[in-house]
C-alpha positions as CSV (number, residue, x, y, z in Angstrom):
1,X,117.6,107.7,133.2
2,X,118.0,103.9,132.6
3,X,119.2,103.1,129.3
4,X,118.6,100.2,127.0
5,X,121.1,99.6,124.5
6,X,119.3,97.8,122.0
7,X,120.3,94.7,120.5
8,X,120.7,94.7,116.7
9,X,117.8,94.6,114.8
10,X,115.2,97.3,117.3
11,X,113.8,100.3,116.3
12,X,114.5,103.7,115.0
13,X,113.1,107.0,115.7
14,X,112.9,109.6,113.6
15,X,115.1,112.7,114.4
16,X,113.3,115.9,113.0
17,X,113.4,119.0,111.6
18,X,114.4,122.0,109.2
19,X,117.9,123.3,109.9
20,X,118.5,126.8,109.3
21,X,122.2,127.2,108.5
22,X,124.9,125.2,107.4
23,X,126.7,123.3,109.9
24,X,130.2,124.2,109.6
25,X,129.0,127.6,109.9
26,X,126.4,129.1,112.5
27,X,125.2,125.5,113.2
28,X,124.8,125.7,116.7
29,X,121.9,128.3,116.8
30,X,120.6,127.0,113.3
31,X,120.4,123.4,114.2
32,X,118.7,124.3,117.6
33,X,116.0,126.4,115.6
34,X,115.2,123.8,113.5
35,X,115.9,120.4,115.6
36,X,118.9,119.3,112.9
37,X,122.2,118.4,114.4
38,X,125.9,119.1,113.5
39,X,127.4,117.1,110.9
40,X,130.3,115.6,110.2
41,X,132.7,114.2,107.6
42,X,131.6,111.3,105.6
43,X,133.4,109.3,102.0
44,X,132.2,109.4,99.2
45,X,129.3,107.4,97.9
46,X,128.9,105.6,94.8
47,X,126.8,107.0,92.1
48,X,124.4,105.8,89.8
49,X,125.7,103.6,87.4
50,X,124.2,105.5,84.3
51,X,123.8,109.3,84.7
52,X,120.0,110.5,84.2
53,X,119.7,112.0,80.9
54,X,116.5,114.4,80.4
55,X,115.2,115.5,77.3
56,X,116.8,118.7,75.6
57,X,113.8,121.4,75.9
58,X,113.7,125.2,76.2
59,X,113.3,127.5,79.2
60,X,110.1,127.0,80.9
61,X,107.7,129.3,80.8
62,X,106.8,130.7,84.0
63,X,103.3,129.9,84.9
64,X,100.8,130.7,87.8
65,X,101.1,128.3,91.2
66,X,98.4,125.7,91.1
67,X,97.2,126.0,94.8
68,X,96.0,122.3,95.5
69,X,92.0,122.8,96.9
70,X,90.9,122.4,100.1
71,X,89.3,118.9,99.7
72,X,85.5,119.2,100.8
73,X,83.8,117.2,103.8
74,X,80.9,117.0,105.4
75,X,80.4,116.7,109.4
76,X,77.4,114.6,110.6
77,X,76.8,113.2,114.1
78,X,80.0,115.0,115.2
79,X,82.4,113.1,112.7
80,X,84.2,115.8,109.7
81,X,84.4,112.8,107.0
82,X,86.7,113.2,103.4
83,X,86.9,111.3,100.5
84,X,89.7,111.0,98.3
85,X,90.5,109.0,95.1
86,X,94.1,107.2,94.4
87,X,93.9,107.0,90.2
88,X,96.2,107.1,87.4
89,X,96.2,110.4,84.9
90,X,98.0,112.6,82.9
91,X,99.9,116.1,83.5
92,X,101.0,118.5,81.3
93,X,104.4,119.6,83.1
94,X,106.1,120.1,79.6
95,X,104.8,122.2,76.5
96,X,103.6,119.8,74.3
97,X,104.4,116.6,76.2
98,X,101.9,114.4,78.3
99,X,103.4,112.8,81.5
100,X,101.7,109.3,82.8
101,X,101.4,110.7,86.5
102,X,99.4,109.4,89.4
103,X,97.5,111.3,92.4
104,X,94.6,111.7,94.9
105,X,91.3,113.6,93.1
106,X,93.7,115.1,90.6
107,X,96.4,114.2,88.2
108,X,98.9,114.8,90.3
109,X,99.3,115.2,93.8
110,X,96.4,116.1,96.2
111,X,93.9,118.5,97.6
112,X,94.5,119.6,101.1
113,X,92.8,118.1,103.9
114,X,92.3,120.7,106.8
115,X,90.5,119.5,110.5
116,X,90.3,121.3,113.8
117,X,92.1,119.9,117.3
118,X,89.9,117.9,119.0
119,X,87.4,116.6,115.6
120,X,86.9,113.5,114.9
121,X,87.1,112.7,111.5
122,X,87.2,109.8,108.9
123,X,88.7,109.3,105.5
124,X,87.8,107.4,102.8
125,X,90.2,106.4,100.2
126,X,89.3,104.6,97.4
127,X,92.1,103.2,95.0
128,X,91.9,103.1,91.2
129,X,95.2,102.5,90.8
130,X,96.3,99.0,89.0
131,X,98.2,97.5,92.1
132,X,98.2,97.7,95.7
133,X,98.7,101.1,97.6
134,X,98.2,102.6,101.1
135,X,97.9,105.9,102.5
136,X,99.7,107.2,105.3
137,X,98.6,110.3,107.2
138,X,102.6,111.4,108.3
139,X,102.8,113.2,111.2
140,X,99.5,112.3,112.7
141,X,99.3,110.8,116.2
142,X,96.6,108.3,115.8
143,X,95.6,104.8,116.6
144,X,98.0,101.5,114.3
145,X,94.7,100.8,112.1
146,X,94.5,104.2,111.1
147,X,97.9,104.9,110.6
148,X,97.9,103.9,106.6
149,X,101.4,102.0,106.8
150,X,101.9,98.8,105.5
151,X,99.6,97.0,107.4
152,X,96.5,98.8,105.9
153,X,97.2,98.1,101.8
154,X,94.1,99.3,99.8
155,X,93.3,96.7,96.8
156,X,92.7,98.0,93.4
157,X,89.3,98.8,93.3
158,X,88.8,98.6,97.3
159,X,88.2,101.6,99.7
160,X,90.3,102.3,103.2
161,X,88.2,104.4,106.2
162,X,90.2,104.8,108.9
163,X,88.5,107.3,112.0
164,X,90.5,108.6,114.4
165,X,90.0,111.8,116.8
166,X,92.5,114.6,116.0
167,X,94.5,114.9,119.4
168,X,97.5,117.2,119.1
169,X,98.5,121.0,117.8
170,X,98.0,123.0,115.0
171,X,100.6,121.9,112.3
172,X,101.2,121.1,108.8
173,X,101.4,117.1,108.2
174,X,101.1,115.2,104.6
175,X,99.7,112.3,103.6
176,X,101.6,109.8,100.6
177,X,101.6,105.6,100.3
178,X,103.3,103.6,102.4
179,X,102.4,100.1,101.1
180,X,104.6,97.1,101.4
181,X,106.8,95.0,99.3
182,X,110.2,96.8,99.6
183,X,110.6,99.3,96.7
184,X,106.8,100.6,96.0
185,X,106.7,103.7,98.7
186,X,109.3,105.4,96.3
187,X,107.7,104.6,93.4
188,X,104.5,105.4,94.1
189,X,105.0,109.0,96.0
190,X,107.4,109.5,93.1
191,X,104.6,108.7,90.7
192,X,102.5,111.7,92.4
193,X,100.8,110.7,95.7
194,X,101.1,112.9,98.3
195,X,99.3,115.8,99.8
196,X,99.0,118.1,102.8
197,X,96.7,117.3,106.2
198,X,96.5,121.0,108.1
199,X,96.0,120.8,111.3
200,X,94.2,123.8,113.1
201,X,93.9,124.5,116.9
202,X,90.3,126.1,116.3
203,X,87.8,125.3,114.0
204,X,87.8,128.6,111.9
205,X,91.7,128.1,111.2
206,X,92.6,131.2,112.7
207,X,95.9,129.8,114.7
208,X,94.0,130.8,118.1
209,X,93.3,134.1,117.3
210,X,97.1,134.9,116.9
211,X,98.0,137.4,113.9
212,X,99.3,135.2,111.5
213,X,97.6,134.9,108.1
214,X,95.2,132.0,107.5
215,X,93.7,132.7,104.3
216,X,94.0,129.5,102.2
217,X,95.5,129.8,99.1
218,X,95.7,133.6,99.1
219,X,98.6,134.7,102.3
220,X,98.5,131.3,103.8
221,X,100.0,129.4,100.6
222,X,100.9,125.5,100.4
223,X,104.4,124.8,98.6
224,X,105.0,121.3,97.9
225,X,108.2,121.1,96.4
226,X,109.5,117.7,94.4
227,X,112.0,117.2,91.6
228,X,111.7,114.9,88.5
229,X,113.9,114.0,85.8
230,X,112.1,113.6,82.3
231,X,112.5,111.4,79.6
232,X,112.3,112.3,75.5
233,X,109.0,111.5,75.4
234,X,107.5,113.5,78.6
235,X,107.6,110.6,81.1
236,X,109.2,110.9,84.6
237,X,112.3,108.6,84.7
238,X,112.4,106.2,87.3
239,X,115.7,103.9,86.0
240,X,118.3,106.6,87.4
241,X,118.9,106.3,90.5
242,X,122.3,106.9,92.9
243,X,122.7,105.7,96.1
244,X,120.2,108.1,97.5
245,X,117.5,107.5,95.0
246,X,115.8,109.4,92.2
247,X,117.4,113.2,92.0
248,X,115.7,115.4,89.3
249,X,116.5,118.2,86.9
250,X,113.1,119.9,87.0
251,X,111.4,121.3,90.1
252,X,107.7,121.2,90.7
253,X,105.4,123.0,93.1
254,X,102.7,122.2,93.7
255,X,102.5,120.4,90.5
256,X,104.1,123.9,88.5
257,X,107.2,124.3,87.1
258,X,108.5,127.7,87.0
259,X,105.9,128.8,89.4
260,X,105.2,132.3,90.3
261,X,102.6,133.8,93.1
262,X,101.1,137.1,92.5
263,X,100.7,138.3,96.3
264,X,98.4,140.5,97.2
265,X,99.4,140.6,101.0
266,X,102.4,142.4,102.5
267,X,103.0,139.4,104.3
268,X,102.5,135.6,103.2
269,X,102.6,132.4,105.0
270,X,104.4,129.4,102.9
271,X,103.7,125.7,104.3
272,X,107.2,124.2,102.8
273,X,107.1,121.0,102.3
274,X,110.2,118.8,101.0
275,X,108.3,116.0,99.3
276,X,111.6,114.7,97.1
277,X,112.7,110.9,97.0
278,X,115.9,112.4,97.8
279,X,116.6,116.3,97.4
280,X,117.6,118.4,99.8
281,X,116.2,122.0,99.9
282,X,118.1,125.1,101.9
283,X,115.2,127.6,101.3
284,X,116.3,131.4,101.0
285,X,115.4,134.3,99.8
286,X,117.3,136.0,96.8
287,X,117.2,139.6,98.5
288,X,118.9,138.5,101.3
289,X,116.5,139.4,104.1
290,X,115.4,136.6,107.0
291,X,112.7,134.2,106.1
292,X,110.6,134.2,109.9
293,X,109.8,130.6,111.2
294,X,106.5,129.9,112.7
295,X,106.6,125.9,112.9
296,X,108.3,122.9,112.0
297,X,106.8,119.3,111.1
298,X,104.7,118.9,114.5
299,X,103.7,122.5,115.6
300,X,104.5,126.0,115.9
301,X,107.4,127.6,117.6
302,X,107.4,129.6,120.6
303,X,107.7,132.5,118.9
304,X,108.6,133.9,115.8
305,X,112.4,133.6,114.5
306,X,114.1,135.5,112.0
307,X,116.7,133.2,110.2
308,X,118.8,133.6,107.4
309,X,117.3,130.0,105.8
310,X,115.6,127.0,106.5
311,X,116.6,123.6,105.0
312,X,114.3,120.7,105.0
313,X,115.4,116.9,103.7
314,X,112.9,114.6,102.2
315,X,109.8,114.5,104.2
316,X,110.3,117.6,106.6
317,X,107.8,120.5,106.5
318,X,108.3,124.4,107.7
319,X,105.7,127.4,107.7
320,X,107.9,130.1,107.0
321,X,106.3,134.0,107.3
322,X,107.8,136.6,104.4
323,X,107.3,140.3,104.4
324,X,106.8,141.9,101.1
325,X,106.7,145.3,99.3
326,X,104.7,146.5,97.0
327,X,105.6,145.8,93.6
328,X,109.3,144.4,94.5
329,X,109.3,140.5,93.4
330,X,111.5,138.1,95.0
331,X,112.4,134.4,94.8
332,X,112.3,132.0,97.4
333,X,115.3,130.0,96.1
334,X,117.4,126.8,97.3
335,X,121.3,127.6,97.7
336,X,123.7,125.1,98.3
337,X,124.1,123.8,101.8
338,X,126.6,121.7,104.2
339,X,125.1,118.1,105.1
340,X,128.5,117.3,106.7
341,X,129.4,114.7,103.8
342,X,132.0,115.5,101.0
343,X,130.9,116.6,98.2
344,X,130.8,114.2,95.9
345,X,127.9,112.8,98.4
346,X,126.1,116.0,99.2
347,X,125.9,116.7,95.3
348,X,123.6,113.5,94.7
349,X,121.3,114.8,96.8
350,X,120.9,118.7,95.4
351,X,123.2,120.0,98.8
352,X,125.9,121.6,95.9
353,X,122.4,122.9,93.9
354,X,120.7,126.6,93.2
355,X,117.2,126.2,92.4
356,X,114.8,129.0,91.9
357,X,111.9,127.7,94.0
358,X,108.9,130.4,93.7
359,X,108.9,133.7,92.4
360,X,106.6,135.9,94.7
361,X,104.9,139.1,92.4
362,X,103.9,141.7,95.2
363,X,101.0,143.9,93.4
364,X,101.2,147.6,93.3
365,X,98.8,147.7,96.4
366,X,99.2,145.3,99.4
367,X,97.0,144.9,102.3
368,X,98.8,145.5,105.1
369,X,100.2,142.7,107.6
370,X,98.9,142.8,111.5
371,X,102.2,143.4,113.6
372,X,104.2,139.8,114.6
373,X,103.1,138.3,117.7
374,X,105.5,138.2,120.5
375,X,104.6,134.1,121.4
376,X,103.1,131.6,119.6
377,X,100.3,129.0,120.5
378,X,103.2,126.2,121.1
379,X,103.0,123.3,123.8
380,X,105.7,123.0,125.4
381,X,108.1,119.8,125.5
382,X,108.8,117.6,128.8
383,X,112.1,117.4,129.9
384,X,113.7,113.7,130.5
385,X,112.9,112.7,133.7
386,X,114.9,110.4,135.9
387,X,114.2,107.3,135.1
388,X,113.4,107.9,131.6
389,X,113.8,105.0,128.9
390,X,116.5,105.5,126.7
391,X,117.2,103.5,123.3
392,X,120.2,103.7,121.1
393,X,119.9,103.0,117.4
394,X,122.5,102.4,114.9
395,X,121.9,103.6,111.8
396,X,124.2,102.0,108.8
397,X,124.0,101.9,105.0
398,X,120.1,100.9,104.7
399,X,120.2,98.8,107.9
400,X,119.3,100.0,111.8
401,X,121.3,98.2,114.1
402,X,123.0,96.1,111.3
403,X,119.7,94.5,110.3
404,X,116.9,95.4,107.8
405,X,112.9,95.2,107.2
406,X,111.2,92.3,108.6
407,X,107.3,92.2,108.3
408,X,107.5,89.4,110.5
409,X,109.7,91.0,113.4
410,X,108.9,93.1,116.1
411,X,111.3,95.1,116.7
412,X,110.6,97.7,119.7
413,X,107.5,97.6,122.1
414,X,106.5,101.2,123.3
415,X,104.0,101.9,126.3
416,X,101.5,104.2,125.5
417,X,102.0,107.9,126.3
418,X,105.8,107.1,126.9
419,X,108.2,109.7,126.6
420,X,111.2,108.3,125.7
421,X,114.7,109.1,124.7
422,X,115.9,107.6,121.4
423,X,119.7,108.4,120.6
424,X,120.0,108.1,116.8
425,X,124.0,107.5,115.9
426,X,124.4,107.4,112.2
427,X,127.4,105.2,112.1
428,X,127.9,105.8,108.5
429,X,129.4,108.3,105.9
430,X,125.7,108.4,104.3
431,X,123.5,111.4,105.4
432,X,120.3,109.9,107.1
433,X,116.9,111.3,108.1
434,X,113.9,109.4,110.2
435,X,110.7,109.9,110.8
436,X,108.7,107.9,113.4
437,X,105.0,107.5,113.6
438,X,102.7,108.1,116.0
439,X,105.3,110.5,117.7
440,X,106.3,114.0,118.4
441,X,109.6,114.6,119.2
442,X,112.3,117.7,120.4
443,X,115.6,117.5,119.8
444,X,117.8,117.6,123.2
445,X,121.2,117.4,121.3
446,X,123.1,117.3,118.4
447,X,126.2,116.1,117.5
448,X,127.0,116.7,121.4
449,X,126.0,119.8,121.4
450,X,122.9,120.4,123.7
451,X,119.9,122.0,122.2
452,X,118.7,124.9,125.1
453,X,114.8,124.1,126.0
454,X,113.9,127.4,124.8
455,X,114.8,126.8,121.5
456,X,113.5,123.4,120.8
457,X,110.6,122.9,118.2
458,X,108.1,119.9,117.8
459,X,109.2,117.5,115.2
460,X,108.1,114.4,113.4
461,X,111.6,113.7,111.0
462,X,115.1,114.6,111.7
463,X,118.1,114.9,109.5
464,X,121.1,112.8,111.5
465,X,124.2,113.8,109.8
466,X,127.3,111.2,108.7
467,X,129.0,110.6,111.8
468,X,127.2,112.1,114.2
469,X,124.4,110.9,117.6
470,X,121.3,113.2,117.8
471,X,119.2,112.7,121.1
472,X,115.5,112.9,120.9
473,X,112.9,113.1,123.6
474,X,110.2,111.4,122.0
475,X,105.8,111.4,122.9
476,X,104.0,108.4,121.7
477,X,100.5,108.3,121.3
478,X,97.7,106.6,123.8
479,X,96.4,104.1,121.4
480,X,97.7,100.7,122.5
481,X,97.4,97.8,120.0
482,X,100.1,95.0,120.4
483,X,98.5,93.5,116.8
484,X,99.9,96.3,114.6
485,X,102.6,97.6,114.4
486,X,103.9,101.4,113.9
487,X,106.9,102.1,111.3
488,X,109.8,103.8,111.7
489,X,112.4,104.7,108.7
490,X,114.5,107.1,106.7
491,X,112.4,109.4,104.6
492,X,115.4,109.4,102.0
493,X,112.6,106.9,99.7
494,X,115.0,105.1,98.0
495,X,116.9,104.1,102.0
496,X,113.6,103.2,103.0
497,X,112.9,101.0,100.0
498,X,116.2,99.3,100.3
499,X,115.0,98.2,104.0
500,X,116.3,101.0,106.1
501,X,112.8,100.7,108.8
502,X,112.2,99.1,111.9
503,X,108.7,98.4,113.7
504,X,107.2,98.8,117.2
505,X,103.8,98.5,118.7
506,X,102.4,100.5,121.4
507,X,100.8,98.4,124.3
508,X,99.0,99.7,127.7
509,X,101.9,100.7,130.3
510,X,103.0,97.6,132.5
511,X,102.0,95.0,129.9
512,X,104.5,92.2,130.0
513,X,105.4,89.1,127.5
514,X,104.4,91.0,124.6
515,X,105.0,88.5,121.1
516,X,108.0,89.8,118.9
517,X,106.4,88.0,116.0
518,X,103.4,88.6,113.4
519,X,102.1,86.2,111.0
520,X,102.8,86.9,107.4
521,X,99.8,89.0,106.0
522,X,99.3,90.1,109.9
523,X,96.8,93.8,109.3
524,X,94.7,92.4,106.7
525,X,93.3,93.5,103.0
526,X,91.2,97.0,102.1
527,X,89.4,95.0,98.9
């Protein structure tokens, strides 16, 4: 391989994945099930200066889970086309409190977008939000004008309609802001924005024809999962914050808190999603038995694999299979997991938590479940050839490579269709996570431990711990376009805010002389 050590100031990947088992534990077989490396020992990180107070209020009552709805399209002259709304409403998360919230063609949150491998499709997005906003599709390989970062902010009033052709695997994605200054993307995701993109590899959603259930909303069940802090009138509280960002009190799914599903399946399909500014999530159920995961952020595994828990930081997703019996509830909960930071700094981001997630009401009669496939539709990863670029990236406090943000800088330049390797060293005693857009990734070691081919899984964001160097083989897309850039960042919000993200473009293979500057403004107005 030849290897690039980058100079300070170049671009960061994003290291992916679920990890299914503390570290310090049986992290070797948990971390290469879910792409997460090892951790290791960190200080302790200041907190928040005030301590979040919420309101005093009783014991929620346990409600139904809202199921966000499929949003509706229409498909004419060979183009599946969506339309959502960014606006301002109001919630009712608290008996007899109203909470300001924001969201796509709801209150809150979003309906889920679902398109077939190989479609071509288009999205409108109108804003009625008072201030500028964007909308990333995270996850999605697709060309720089389409990619909803900060280059393509939607006006109040305006309407964004990116098209792109849908050119990679079934797999569960999202879609939340991304705008630009500094310090909205938290604020607004925080505020409600965000929703899932499911991606099918045929066009009746049917995973190829594999047994695994595909029934939206009734045994193939989104779970969005965020946290909030209120204050004494209902409002979310967005003045607390520690050095992570914004950790809550309350849990909502999809919107619900105290959720429970009544399943009428003996086996359901949940597509986890952590969609926290900060929290961590180690998802498990309370009877003990395995949770079975199908896919991580990008794409199914190669086959089924019972584990004993899968934890996600902010930004991951996981589809996770459970088996039920007939009339036995159980609770997919979040126990307290090993980052590989003390615990002073795992405890301001939920790691020292138990959180009852979703309790699951099997009725008296279940349909019965198809037996488990043996393999899964799953593509597999390249290994590094010789020759292969390789990149190192430092990441520090809210800096990669000692420097932060800079609309203005370019900071990597990426032939298209390159496989790369990026080596992510977290260099600090903060836990990190990165995502990288318009990339699919496997994770071929972690925290020098190599990750065996068989065992890899397609990711889009990776949890590096304190410490520690996680090598990812990395898959960029085919779109060249030296004018806009891609991002890449920690998905802990409040890091990202803070200017913890680099930028690259993509440009045809062999082009030379490529200009590591953009005009301010560079990518234009939707208004």
């Amino acid at each position: 391989m030849t290897s690039s050590r980058r100079r300070a100031g170049t671009g960061v990947p994003a290291r992916l994945g679920p990890m299914t088992r503390a570290f310090t534990r049986r992290g070797f077989l948990a971390s290469a099930l879910a792409g997460a490396g090892a951790a290791a020992g960190g200080m302790l990180l200041q907190s928040c200066s005030r301590a979040p107070v919420s309101a005093p209020r009783p014991a929620p009552v346990p409600r139904p889970l809202a199921v966000p709805p499929l949003a509706p399209s229409t498909v004419d002259g060979g183009v599946r086309t969506f339309r959502l709304t960014a606006a301002p409403g109001t919630s009712g998360f608290l008996a007899g409190r109203d909470t300001p919230t924001w969201g796509y063609d709801a209150p809150f949150g979003g309906p889920t977008l679902r398109a077939a491998r190989g479609e071509r499709v288009r999205v409108h997005v109108t804003s009625r939000l008072p201030e500028r906003t964007s909308t990333h599709w995270h996850g999605m390989v697709l060309p720089a004008a389409a990619d909803g970062g900060p280059y393509s902010p939607i006006e109040p009033g305006a309407t964004w309609s990116p098209e792109w052709t849908i050119d990679q695997p079934a797999a569960t994605l999202w879609y939340h802001p991304h705008p630009h200054p500094h310090g909205v993307t938290g604020r607004h995701v925080h505020r409600g924005l965000a929703g899932l993109f499911v991606i099918d590899d045929s066009a009746d959603g049917a995973d190829g024809g594999i047994p695994l259930p595909h029934r939206y909303g009734v045994d193939d069940v989104p779970v969005v999962v965020t946290d909030r802090v209120f204050t004494a009138d209902g409002a979310f509280d967005e003045a607390h914050r520690n050095a992570h960002g914004l950790l809550g009190d309350t849990l909502l799914v999809n919107g619900t808190v105290a959720p429970y599903l009544v399943a009428t399946t003996a086996r359901i399909r949940l597509r986890l999603l952590d969609a926290s500014p900060a929290r961590c999530y180690r998802f498990a159920r309370s009877d003990g038995r395995p949770l079975v995961l199908v896919g991580t952020d990008s794409g199914l595994l190669p086959a089924p694999r019972p584990v004993p828990d899968v934890l996600l930081t902010p930004g991951e997703c996981a589809e996770v299979l459970l088996d039920l019996e007939p009339g036995r509830p159980v609770i997919l909960r979040s126990v307290p997991h090993d980052l590989g930071a003390v615990s002073g700094t795992e405890r301001t981001i939920g790691a020292r938590d138990t959180r009852d997630v979703l309790q699951i009401r099997p009725a008296a009669v279940l349909a019965p479940a198809l037996p488990l496939p043996d393999r899964l539709p799953h593509e597999p990863g390249p290994e590094p050839a010789p020759g292969t670029r390789v990149r190192r990236f430092e990441l520090g406090d809210d800096t990669i490579d000692g420097r932060s943000m800079d609309m203005t800088r370019i900071d990597e330049v990426v032939p298209a269709g390159a496989e790369e390797v990026w080596e992510l060293a977290n260099v600090h005693s903060r836990p990190h996570n990165l995502h990288v857009h318009d990339a699919r990734g496997q994770v071929l070691s972690a925290a020098g431990r190599p990750v065996p081919a068989a065992e890899r899984c397609w990711k889009d964001t990776v949890y590096v711990p304190p410490r520690t160097t996680t090598r990812v083989l990395l898959r960029f897309g085919r779109h060249p376009d030296p004018a806009v850039p891609y991002m890449y960042h920690c998905h802990l919000l409040h890091h990202e805010d803070q200017g913890m993200m680099g930028q690259f473009v993509v440009v045809p293979p062999g082009t030379a002389d490529v200009p590591r500057t953009l005009a301010a403004g560079v990518g234009g107005h939707h208004g």
